[in-house]
C-alpha positions as CSV (number, residue, x, y, z in Angstrom):
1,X,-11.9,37.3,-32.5
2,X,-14.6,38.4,-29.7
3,X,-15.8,35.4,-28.5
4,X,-18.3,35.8,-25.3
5,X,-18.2,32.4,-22.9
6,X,-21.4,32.5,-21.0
7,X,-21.2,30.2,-17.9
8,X,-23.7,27.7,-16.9
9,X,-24.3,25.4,-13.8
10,X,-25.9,22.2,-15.5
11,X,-24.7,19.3,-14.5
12,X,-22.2,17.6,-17.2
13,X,-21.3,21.1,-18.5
14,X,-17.7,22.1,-18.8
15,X,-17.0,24.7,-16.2
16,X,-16.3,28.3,-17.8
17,X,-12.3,28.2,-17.2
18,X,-12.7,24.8,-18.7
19,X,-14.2,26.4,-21.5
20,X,-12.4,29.4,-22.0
21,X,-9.8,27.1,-21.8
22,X,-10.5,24.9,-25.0
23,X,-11.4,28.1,-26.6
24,X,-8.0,29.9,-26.6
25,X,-5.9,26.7,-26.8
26,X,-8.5,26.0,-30.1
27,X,-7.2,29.5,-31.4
28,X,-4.1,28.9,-30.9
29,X,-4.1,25.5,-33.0
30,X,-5.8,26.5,-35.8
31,X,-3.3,29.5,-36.5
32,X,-5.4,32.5,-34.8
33,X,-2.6,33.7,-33.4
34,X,1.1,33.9,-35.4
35,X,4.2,32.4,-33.7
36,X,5.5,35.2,-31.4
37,X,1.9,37.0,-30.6
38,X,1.5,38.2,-27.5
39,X,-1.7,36.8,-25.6
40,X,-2.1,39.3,-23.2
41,X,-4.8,38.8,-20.2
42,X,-7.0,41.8,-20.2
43,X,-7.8,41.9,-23.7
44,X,-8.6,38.0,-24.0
45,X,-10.3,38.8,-20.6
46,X,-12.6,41.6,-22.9
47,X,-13.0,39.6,-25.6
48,X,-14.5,36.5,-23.9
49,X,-16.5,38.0,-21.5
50,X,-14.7,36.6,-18.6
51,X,-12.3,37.9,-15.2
52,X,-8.9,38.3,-15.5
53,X,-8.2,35.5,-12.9
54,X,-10.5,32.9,-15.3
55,X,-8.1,33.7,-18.4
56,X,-5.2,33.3,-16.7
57,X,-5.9,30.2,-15.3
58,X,-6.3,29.2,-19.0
59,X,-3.2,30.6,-20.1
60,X,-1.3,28.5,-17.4
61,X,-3.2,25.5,-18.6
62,X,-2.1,26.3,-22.4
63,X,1.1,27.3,-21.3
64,X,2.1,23.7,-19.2
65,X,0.9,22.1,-22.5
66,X,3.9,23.8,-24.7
67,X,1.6,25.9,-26.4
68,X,2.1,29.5,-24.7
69,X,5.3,30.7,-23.2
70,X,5.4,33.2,-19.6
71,X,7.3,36.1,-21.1
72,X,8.4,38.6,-18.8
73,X,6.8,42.0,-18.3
74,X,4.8,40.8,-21.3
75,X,2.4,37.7,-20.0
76,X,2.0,35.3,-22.4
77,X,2.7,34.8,-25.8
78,X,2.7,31.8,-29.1
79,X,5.8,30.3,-29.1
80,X,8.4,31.4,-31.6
81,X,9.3,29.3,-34.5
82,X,13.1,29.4,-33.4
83,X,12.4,28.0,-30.3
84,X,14.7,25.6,-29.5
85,X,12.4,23.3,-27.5
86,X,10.9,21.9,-30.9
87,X,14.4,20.7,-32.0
88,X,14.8,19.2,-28.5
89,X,11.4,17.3,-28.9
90,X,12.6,16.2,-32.1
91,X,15.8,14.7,-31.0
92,X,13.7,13.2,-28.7
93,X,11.7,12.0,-30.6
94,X,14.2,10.4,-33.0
95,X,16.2,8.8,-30.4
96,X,13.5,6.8,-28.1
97,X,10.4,6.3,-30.8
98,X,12.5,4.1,-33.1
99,X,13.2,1.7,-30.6
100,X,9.9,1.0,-29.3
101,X,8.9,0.5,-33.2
102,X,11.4,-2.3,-33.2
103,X,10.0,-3.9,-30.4
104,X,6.6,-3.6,-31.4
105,X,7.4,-5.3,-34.7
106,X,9.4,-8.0,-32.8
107,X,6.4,-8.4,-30.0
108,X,3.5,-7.1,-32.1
109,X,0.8,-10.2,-33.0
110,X,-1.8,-10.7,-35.6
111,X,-4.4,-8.3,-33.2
112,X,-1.7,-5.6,-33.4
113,X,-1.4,-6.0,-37.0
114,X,-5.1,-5.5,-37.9
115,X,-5.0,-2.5,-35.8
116,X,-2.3,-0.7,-37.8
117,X,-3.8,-1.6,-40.4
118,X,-7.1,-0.3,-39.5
119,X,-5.3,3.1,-38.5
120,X,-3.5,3.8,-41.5
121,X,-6.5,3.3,-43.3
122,X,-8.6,6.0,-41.4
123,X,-6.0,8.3,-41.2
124,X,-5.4,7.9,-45.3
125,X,-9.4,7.8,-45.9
126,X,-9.5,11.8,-43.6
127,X,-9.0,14.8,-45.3
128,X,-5.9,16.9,-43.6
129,X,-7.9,20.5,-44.1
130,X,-10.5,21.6,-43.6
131,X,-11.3,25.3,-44.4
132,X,-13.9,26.6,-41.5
133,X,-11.2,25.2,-39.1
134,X,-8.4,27.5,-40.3
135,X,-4.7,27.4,-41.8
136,X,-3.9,24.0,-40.4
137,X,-4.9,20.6,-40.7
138,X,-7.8,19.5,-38.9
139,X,-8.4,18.1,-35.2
140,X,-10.0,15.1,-36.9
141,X,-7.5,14.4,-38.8
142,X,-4.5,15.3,-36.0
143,X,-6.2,12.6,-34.2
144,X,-6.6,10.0,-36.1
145,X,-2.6,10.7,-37.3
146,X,-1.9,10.3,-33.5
147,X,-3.7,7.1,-33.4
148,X,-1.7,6.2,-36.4
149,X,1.5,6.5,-34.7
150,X,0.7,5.5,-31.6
151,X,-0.6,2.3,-33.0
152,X,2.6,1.6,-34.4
153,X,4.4,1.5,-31.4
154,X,1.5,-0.1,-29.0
155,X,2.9,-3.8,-29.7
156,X,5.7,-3.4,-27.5
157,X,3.6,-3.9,-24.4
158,X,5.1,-1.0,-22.3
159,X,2.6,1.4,-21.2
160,X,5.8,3.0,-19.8
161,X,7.2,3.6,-23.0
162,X,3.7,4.3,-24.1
163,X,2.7,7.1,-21.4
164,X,6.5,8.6,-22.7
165,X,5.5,8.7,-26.4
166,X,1.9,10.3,-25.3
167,X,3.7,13.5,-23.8
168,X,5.8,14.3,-26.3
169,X,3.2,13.7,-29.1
170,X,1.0,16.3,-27.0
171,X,4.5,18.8,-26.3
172,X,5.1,18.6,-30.3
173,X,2.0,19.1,-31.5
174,X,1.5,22.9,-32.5
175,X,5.6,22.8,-33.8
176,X,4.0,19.8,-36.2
177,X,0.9,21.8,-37.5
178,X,3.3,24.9,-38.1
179,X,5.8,22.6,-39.8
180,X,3.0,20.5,-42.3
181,X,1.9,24.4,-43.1
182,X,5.1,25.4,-43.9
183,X,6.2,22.3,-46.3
184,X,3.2,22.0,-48.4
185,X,4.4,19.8,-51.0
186,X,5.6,17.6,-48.4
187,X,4.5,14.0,-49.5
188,X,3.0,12.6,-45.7
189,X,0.4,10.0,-47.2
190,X,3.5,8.5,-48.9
191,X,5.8,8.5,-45.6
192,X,2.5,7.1,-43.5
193,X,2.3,4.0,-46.6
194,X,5.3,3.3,-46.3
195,X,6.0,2.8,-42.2
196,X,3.2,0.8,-42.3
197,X,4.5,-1.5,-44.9
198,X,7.5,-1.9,-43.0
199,X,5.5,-2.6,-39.7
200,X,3.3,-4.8,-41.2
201,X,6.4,-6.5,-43.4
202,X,8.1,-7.1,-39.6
203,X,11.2,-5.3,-41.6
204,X,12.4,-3.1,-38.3
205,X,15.4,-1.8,-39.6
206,X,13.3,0.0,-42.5
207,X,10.5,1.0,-40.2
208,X,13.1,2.6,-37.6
209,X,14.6,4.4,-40.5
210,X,11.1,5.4,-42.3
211,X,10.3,6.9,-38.4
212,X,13.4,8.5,-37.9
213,X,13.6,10.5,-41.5
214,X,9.8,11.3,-40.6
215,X,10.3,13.0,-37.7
216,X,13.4,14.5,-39.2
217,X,11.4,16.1,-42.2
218,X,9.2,17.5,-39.3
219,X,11.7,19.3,-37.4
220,X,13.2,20.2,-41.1
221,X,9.7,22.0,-42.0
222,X,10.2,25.0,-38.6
223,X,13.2,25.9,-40.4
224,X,12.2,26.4,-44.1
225,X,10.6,29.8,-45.1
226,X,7.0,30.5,-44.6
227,X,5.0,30.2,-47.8
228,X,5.1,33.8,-49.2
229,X,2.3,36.3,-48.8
230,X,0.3,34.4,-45.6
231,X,-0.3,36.1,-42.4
232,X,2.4,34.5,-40.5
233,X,4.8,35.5,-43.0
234,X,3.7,38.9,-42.7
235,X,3.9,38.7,-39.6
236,X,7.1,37.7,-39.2
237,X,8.9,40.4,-41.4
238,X,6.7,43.1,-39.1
239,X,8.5,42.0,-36.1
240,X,11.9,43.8,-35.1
């Protein structure tokens, strides 16, 4: 994965710890690295090209972002799968984003409306994988899924609320790529139909309860066995 990040001065140019930045945190969401690795300074340092002091300004970057944990002794490393800060999230999730779906659907109009409607039907019309990007589902389609959802809830009119549901999308969002890759068969185009049916229905007590189990499948999929024979299986049975 050597990967030399030349810098440059041009105006309007991401600044080399900005860039080495995106770079590992791109690694680490498309599956680079397995759950557990170590991401140790020198050697990313060696493989990028780069000081010591630029990669571990990136790693604290990647790190306040839920995506790289301080270890001690050790640096950095992936998050584990068993971490319990992913079922924390989850719980989290469960208990606040229902309730602002209900009062979007009691507040949203017919503006909000079209625009769930509009997202669902880009996120439904975007392919999920795509293969040069790795073993998880693609950035275009991870955003247009947090459009989706965030749409859903953007007719309660509480950029509070709002600004609440942004962090923990971006805090959950490598434990969701791990748990979509580890429930294949999972059937997500028919739980995205049918929230927005309810939404656009104004029938909040389904909606709330099509969110919740949602996010419950999610949290479900870090506990399930990895699909057998890929790298982060093998992986896992290497460790002690």
């Amino acid at each position: 994965m050597s990967q030399t990040i030349h810098s440059s001065t041009s105006p309007g140019r991401q600044t080399l710890s900005e860039r080495v930045y995106a770079s590992l945190r791109n690694a680490i969401m498309r599956g680079d690295y397995a759950p557990g690795d170590a991401l140790k300074p020198q050697e990313l340092a060696n493989e990028r090209g780069v000081s010591l002091a630029v990669v571990r300004e990136a790693l604290v970057r990647v790190a306040g972002e839920g995506l790289a944990d301080r270890v001690p002794n050790r640096g950095f490393a992936v998050p584990a799968f068993s971490d319990d800060r992913w079922q924390e999230i989850a719980e989290a999730r469960r208990t606040i984003e229902p309730v602002v779906l209900r009062m979007s659907i009691e507040r949203g109009d017919v503006d909000w409306e079209a625009r769930v409607r509009a997202a669902h039907h880009r996120l439904a019309r975007t392919p999920p994988y795509v293969p040069e990007e790795g073993e998880y589902y693609s950035d275009a389609w991870a955003e247009v899924h947090r459009a989706f959802h965030r749409t859903l809830l953007e007719g309660c009119g509480n950029p509070v609320l709002l600004e609440t549901f942004d962090r923990m999308w971006t805090a959950s969002e490598l434990a969701r790529r791990w748990s979509a890759h580890r429930v294949p068969d999972r059937d997500a185009v028919g739980e995205h139909r049918r929230l927005e049916e309810a939404a656009l229905s104004h029938d909040a007590d389904t909606a709330a309860e099509a969110l919740a189990q949602h996010l419950t499948l999610t949290a479900a999929g870090l506990t399930r066995p990895h699909p057998p024979g890929t790298r982060h299986e093998r992986a896992e049975e290497a460790r002690p």
